[in-house]
N, C-alpha and C positions, 0 to 999 in steps of 0.2 A: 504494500500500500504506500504512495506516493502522499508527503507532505502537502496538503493544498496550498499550503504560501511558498515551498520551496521546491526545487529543482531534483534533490536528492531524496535517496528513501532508508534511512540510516536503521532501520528498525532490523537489527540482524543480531539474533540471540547467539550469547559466547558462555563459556562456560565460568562455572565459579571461579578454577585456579588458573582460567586465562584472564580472567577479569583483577582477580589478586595480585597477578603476574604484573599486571602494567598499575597497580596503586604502588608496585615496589620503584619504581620509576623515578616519581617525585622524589626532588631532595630535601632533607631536614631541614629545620630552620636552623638558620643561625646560634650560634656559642656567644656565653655570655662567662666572666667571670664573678663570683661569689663569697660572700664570706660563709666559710661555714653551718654558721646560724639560720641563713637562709636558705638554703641549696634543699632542704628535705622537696623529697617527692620528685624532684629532678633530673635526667640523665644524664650519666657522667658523657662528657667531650674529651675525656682524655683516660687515661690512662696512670692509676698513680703505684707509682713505686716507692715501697717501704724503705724511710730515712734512716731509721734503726730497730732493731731487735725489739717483740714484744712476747713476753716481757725485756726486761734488760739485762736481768740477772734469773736467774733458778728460784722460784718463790714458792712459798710453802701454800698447798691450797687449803686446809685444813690447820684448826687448831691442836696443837698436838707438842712431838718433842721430834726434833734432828736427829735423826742416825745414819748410821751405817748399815746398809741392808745387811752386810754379811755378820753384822753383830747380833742379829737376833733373829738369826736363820731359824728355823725351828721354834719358834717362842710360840707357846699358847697357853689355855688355861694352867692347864697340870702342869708344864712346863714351860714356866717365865722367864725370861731371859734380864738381867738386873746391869745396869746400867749407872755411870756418874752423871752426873746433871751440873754441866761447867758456868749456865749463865741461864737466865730466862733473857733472851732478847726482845727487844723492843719492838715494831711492827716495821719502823725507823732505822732501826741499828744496823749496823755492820758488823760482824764479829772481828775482831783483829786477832781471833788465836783459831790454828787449825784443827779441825773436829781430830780428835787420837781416837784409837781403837779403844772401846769400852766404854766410850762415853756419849754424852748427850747434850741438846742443849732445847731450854725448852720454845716454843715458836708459834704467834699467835698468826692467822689466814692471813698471806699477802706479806708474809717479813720474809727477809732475805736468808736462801741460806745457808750456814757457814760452810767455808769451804772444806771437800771433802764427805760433807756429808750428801747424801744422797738419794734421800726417803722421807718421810714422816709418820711418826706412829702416831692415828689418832689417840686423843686425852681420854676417849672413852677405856683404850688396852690400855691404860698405865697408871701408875699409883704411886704416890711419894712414898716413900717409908721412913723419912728422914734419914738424917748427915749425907744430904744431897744423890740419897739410893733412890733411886727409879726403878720400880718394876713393868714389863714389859710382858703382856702375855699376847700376844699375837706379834706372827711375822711379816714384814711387809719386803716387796720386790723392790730392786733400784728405778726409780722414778714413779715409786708408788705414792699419792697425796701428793704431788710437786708436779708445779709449773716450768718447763725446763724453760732455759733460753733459747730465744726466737721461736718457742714453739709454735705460738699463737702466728705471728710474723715475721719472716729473717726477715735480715737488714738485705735490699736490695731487690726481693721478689715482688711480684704483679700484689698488691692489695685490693684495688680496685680495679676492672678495666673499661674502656669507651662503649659505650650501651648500657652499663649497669644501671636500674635506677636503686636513688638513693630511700633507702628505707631508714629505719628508727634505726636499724642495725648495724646500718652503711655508714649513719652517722658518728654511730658510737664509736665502733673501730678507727676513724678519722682523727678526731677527738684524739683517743689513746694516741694518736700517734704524731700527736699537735701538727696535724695540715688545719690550718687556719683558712684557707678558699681554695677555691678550686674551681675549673673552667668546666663547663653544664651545659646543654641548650636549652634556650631560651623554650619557653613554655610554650605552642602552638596558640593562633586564635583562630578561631571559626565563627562564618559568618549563619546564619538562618534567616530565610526566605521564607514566607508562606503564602503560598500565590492557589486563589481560584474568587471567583466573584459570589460564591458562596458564602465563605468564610467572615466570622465575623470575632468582634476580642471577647472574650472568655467574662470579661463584666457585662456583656451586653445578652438580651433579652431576645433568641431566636426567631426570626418567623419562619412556616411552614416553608422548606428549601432549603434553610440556611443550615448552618454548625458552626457551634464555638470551634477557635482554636486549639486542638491539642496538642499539633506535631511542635507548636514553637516550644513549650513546656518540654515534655518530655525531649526532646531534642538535646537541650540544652543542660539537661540532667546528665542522659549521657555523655554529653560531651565534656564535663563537667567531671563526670565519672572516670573517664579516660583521660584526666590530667591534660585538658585543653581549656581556653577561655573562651565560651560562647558570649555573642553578640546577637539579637535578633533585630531585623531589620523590618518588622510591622509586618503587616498582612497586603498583597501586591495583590491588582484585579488581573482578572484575565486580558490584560492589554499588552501588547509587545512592545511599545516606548516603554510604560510602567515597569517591566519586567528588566528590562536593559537597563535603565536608569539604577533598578536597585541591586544589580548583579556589579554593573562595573564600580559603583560606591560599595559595594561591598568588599568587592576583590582589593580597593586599593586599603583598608585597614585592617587585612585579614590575609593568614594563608590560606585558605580553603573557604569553601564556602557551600551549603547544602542547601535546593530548593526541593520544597517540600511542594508535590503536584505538577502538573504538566509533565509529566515522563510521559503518559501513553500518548498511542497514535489515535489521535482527533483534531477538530478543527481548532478544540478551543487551546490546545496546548502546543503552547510558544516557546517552550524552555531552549528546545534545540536552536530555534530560530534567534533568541536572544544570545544566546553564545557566539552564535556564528556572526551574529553581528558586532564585537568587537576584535579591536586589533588582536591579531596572533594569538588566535582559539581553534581547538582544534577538538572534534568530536572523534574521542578514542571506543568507546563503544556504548549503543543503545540497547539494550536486552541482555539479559544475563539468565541464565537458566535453573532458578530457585523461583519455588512456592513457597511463602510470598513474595514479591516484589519485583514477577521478571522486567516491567518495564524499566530497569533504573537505567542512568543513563550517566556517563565519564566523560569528563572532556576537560581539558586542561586551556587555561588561558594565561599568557604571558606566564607560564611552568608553574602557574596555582591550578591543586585539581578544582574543581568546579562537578559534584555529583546533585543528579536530579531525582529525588526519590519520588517514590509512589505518595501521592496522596494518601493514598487511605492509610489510617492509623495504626494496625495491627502491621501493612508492611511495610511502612515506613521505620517502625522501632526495629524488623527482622533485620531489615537492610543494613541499617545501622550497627546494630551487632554484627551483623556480618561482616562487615566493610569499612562502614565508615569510620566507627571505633579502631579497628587496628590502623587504618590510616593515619589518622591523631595522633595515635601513638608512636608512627614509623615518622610522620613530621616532628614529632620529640624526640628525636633520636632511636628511640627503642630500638635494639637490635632485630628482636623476637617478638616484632609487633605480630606478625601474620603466621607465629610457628603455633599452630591451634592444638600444640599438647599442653599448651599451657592454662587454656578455659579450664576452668574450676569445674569438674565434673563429678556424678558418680554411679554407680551400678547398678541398675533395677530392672524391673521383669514390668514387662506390658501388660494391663489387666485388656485390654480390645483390640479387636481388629483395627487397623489403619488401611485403608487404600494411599494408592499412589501414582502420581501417573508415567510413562516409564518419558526417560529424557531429561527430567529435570529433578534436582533435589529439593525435598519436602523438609520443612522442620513443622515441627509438631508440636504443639504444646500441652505438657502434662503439667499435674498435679502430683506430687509426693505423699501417699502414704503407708502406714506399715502394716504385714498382715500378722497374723497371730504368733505368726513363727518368728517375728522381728525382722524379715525380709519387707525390701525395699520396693514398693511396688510406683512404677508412673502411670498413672490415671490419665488419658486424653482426655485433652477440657475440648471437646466438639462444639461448632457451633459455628456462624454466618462468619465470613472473615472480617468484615469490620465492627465486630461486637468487643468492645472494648474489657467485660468481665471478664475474657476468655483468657488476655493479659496479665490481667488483676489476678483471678485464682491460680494460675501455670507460677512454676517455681521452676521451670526449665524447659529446653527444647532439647529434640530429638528428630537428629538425621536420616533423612532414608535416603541410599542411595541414590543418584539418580537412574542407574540398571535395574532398580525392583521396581515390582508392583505394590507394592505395602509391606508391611509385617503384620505378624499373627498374635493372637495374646499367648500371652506365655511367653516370648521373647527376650533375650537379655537382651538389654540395647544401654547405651550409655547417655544419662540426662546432661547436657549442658546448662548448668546452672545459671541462673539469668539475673 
């Protein structure tokens, strides 16, 4: 079917991992540098290499006493091994005298420890007996309760590397290792579109034809979610200046930019027509072969992608999981925006039939619950595809090929958690 305003007929369905194929394309945004404090949630741009050894010395993880492992080889209940006790160190201290055989020295989590010794016997096996006798009834291995040196980090190995994002955890090890900033990419922003002459804002009062806005809301949740900064650019009518106007003001404060409706092929949907009408735009593909969503539609303008979703709300949000969201995330650098082992998933058994149709891949949305035996079962929430509860109760989707006809109940299939 030919566009009636334009010359071409771009409506040519590709598949998921060629469609994914060309979102790896786009380059990241820009690198910024950081102070530490700030950088949480952000991608490493570089690569950091440990300045020095963490710890710095051999440190005791456990409160307890310094030995020599081979000094209480054999020690247990019935059989305690007795020991001199040269000093209780400080958590602070240094010892300045070398641990001797037969002796001890006692050592509170995180003190240093003395040289020679090699172990720590927790305080729980041991007992003063006075005139500095220590009794020992458990044996412990060399480097048993101790932190050795550089365990944690040699001096000079990868700590971090370029893709990583920074969690609480990224942080903390930084910190220990006093990197005070450090070079990041800059956080993606994305624009939102919501173009149809229906649409009306979300405080206003519908008449019979219309619908609030949803896709601006939830859109920007997502995106929000995927560690990007959404921007929404109001509700666009179905007019093609209207449409252009808010695309190319979008593109210039934004790397991305998502229009919600006009993807299919009708008269009233301009999106493709609106692309092609600014400088150096290029329509990389219309149709993708998933249920929901096949009409979305890719095209890059001045090397910003520019994707046109489905209207309708159920596949507007699929899409977005699907696509849009790792894009975000590959514009922040992410290494493993698009390596899909990494969806939060888990195992369950199908309580129904599913049809499917063969060619395109279905996600499906279940419901999680458990049956008597404590098995995991996903409940398909069926129903019209733009019935918005069907969202609302699903706690994940589930793939069907696109080579099957369906699946069967009883099924193991793996729920993508949403």
């Amino acid at each position: 079917m030919a566009y009636p305003h334009m010359k071409h007929d771009f409506f040519h369905v590709i598949s998921p991992a060629q469609f994914s194929k060309l979102l790896r394309n786009f380059s990241p945004v820009e690198t910024t540098t950081l102070p530490l404090e700030e950088a949480f949630d952000r991608i490493m741009a570089e690569t950091i290499i440990a300045p020095e050894n963490l710890p710095l010395v051999n440190r005791s993880s456990m409160d307890g006493y310094a030995v020599r492992a081979a000094d209480v080889f054999g020690a247990s209940e019935s059989n305690p091994a007795y020991l001199e006790n040269m000093a209780d160190l400080k958590i602070d201290e240094l010892s300045k005298v070398i641990l001797p055989h037969g002796s001890c020295m006692g050592i509170t989590t995180g003190g240093t420890l003395p040289e020679n010794a090699d172990s720590v016997v927790m305080i729980e096996y041991s007992q003063e007996l006075g005139s500095g006798t220590i009794e020992i009834r458990k044996s412990v291995a060399p480097g048993e309760n101790v932190m050795l040196k550089g365990e944690d980090v040699a001096l000079g190995q990868p700590v971090l590397i370029r893709g990583d994002r920074l969690r609480a955890q990224e942080i903390g090890i930084l910190a220990a290792l006093g990197i005070t900033s450090l070079t990041v990419f800059r956080q993606p922003k994305a624009a939102i579109i919501s173009t149809g002459d229906e649409l009306v804002p979300i405080h206003a009062t519908p008449r019979p034809g219309q619908v609030r806005d949803v896709n601006s809301s939830t859109l920007a949740c997502l995106l929000q979610e995927n560690h990007s900064t959404p921007a929404t650019y109001g509700l666009i009518k179905d007019d093609l200046s209207s449409i252009t106007s808010a695309l190319a003001t979008a593109l210039q404060a934004n790397d991305a930019v998502f229009i919600s409706g006009g993807s299919s092929v009708g008269i009233r949907d301009l999106t493709i027509e609106a692309i092609l009408s600014l400088p150096d735009a290029e329509i990389l593909a219309h149709g993708v072969s998933v249920s929901p969503g096949k009409p979305t539609i890719l095209a890059t303008v001045k090397g910003k992608p520019v994707m046109g979703l489905p209207g309708q709300v159920t596949s507007a949000q699929v899409i977005m999981l699907l696509f849009g969201c790792p894009l975000m995330r590959h514009l922040g650098g992410d290494v493993r925006a698009f390596d899909t082992s990494r969806r939060p998933r888990i195992p369950a058994q199908l309580t129904a039939n599913v049809s499917s149709r063969q060619g395109r891949e279905d996600y499906i949305r279940v419901g999680l619950e458990f049956s008597t035996d404590h098995s995991v079962l996903a409940v398909p929430k069926k129903g019209k595809s733009g019935l918005l509860r069907t969202l609302v109760q699903c706690d994940g989707l589930v793939r069907i090929p696109a080579e099957s006809e369906g699946l069967i109940a009883g099924s193991h299939v793996t729920v993508w958690m949403i």
